[in-house]
C-alpha positions in Angstrom: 14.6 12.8 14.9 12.4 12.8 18.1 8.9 12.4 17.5 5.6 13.2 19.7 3.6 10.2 17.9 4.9 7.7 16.4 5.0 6.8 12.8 3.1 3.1 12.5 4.2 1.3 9.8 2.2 -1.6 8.5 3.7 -3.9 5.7 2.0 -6.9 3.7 1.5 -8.5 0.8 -1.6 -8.3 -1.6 -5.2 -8.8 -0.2 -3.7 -8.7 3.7 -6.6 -6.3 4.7 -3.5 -3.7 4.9 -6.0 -0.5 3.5 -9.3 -1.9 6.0 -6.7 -2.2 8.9 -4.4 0.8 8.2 -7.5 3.3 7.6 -9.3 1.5 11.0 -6.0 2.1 13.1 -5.7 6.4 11.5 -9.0 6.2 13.1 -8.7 5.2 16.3 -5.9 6.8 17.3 -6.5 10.5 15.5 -3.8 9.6 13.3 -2.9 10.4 9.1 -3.6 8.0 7.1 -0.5 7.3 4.1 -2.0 4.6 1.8 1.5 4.3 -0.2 0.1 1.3 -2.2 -1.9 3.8 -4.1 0.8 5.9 -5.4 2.5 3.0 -7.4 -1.3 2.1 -8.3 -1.8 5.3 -9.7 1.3 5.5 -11.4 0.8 1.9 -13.3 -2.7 4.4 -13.9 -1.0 6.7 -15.6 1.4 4.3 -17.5 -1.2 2.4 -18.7 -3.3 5.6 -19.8 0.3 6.9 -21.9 0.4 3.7 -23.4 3.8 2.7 -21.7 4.0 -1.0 -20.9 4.7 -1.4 -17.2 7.9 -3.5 -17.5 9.2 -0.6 -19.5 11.5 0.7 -16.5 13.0 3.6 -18.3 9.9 5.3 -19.3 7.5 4.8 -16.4 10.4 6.2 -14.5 10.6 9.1 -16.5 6.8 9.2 -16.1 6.7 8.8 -12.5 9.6 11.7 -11.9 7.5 14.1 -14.4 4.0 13.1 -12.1 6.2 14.1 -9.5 7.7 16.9 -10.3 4.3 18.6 -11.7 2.5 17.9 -8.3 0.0 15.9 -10.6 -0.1 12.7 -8.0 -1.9 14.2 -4.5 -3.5 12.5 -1.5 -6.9 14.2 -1.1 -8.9 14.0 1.8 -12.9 14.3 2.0 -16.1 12.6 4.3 -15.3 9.5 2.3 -11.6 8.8 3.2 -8.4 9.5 1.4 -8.9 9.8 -2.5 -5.8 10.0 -4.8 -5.8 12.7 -7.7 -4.0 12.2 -10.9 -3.5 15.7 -12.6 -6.4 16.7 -10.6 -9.2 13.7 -11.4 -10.4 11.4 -8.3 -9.1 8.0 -9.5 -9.7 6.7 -6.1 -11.8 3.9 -7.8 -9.9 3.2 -11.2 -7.2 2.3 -9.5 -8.6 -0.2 -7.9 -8.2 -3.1 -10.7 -6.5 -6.5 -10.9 -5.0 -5.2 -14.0 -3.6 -1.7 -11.9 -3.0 -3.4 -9.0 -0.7 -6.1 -11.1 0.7 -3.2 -13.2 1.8 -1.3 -9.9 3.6 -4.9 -8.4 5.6 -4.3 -11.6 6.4 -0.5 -11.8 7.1 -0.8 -8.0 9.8 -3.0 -9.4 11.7 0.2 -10.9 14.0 1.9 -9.4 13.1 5.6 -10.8 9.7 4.9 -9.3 10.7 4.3 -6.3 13.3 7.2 -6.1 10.7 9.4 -7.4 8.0 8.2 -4.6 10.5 7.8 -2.0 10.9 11.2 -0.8 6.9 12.2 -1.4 6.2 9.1 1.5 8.6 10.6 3.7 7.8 13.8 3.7 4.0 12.9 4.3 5.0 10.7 7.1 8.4 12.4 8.7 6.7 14.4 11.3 4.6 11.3 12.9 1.6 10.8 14.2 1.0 9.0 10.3 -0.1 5.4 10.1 1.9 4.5 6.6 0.3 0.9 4.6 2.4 -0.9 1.7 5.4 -3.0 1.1 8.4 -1.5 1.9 7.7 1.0 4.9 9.6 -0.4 7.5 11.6 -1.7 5.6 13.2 0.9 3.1 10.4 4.3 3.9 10.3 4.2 7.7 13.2 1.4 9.1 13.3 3.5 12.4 9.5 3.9 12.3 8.2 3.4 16.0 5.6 1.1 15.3 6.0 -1.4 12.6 3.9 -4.5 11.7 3.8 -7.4 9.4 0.1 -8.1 8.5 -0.2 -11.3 6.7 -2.7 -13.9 6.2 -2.8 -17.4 4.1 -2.7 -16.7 0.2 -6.3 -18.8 0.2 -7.9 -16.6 2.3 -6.9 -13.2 0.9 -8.0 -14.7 -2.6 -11.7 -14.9 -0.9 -11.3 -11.7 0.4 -10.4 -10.4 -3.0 -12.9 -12.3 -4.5 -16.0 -11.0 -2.5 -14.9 -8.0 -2.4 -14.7 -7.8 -6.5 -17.9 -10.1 -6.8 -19.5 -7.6 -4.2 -18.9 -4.7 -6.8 -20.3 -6.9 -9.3 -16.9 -7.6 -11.3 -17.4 -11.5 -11.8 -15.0 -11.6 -14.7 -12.4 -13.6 -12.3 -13.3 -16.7 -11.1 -12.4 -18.0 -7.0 -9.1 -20.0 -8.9 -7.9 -17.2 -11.1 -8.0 -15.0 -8.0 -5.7 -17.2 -6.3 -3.3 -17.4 -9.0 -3.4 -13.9 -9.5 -2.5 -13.0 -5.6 0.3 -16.0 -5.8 1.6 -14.1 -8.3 1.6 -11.1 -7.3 3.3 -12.9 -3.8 6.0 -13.8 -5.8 6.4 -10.5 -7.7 6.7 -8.5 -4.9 8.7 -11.1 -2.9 11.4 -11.5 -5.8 12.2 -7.9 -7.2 15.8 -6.7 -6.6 14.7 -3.2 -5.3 12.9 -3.4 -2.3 11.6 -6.7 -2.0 8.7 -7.4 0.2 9.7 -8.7 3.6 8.9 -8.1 7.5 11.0 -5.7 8.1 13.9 -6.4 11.5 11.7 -6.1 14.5 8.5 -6.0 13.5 5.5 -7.7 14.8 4.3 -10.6 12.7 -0.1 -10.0 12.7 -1.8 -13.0 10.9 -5.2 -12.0 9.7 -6.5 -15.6 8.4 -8.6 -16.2 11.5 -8.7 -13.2 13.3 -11.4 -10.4 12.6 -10.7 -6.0 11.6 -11.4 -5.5 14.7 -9.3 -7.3 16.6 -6.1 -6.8 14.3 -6.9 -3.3 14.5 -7.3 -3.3 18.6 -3.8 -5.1 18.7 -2.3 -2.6 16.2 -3.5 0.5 17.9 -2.5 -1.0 21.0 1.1 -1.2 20.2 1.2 2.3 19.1 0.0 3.4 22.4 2.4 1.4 24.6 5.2 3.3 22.5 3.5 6.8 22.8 3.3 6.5 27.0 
């Protein structure tokens, strides 16, 4: 279909600076912001609250399609960003874990969830003028998304990132090394599942974020979109 602004689509694994960057670039260019990453997170939420394991595909599946179904997952938008709702409760914050954001590697994993998810991304994201974040946008979501970017960085320094950014909330239960092994993990998680692995997606642009700062990933982001928008 022919759009009038683009749809950007920025993939990357755990800890990339994906949410900073992708809610930086909305910004700048008067865009919607689609943090996909938070659906799986708060469907894991919503497993984990049921009592479901999350390697229990069948049932989170049947979870997720149910959420689905009964409007109960929703992007909510206030003077503090986009929020997520879960049968009508801000868990903008709860889902914000190591434990969620583990669970939601593995629910991602299922291939009900990601049926059930699939369409609800697109049809957030169809008409353009969206900036989508998460694994599998260019790939699988968005593959003839105008824009689409690979933001990466070294495992070691989006462990630190992590880390700070948990330490700065006051959550010192994980040490600098079990951070690590928890985003190498996750790395490998994402990277290995049959359904929608996470990968830079065919012809799009590789950003590394290990030494280069919001702003100027955002700058170099935005920048593409506009060239595509002339």
């Amino acid at each position: 279909m022919s759009r009038t602004r683009p749809i950007v689509a920025i993939d990357g694994p755990a800890g990339a600076g994906k949410s900073t960057v992708a809610r930086s670039v909305a910004d700048r260019l008067g865009f919607v912001l689609v943090d996909t990453g938070a659906l799986y997170r708060t469907v894991a939420l919503a497993a984990s609250r049921a009592g479901l394991p999350y390697a229990a595909a069948e049932e989170v599946g049947a979870l997720a399609e149910s959420l689905v179904e009964k409007d109960a997952i929703a992007f909510l938008r206030d003077a503090r960003g986009i929020r997520m709702t879960l049968a009508g409760e801000d868990v903008s914050d709860s889902i914000r874990t190591p434990d969620i954001g583990m669970g939601a590697s593995t629910v991602s994993a299922h291939p009900r969830v990601r049926a059930a998810l699939l369409e609800m991304q697109r049809q957030a994201g169809r008409a353009g003028g969206v900036v989508l974040e998460g694994r599998d946008i260019g790939t699988v979501v968005f593959p003839d998304a105008e824009v689409k970017v690979f933001l990466t960085a070294r495992p070691e320094v989006r462990a630190r990132r992590r880390y700070d950014e948990l330490v700065a909330k006051g959550d010192t239960r994980m040490s600098f090394e079990e951070t690590l092994a928890d985003v190498q993990k996750r790395d490998a998680q994402d990277e290995g599942r049959a359904v929608a692995p996470l990968r830079q997606a065919e012809g799009a642009i590789l950003v590394d974020s290990s030494e280069m700062g919001v702003d100027d990933a955002v700058e170099a982001i935005a920048r593409l979109a506009r060239e595509v928008s002339r």
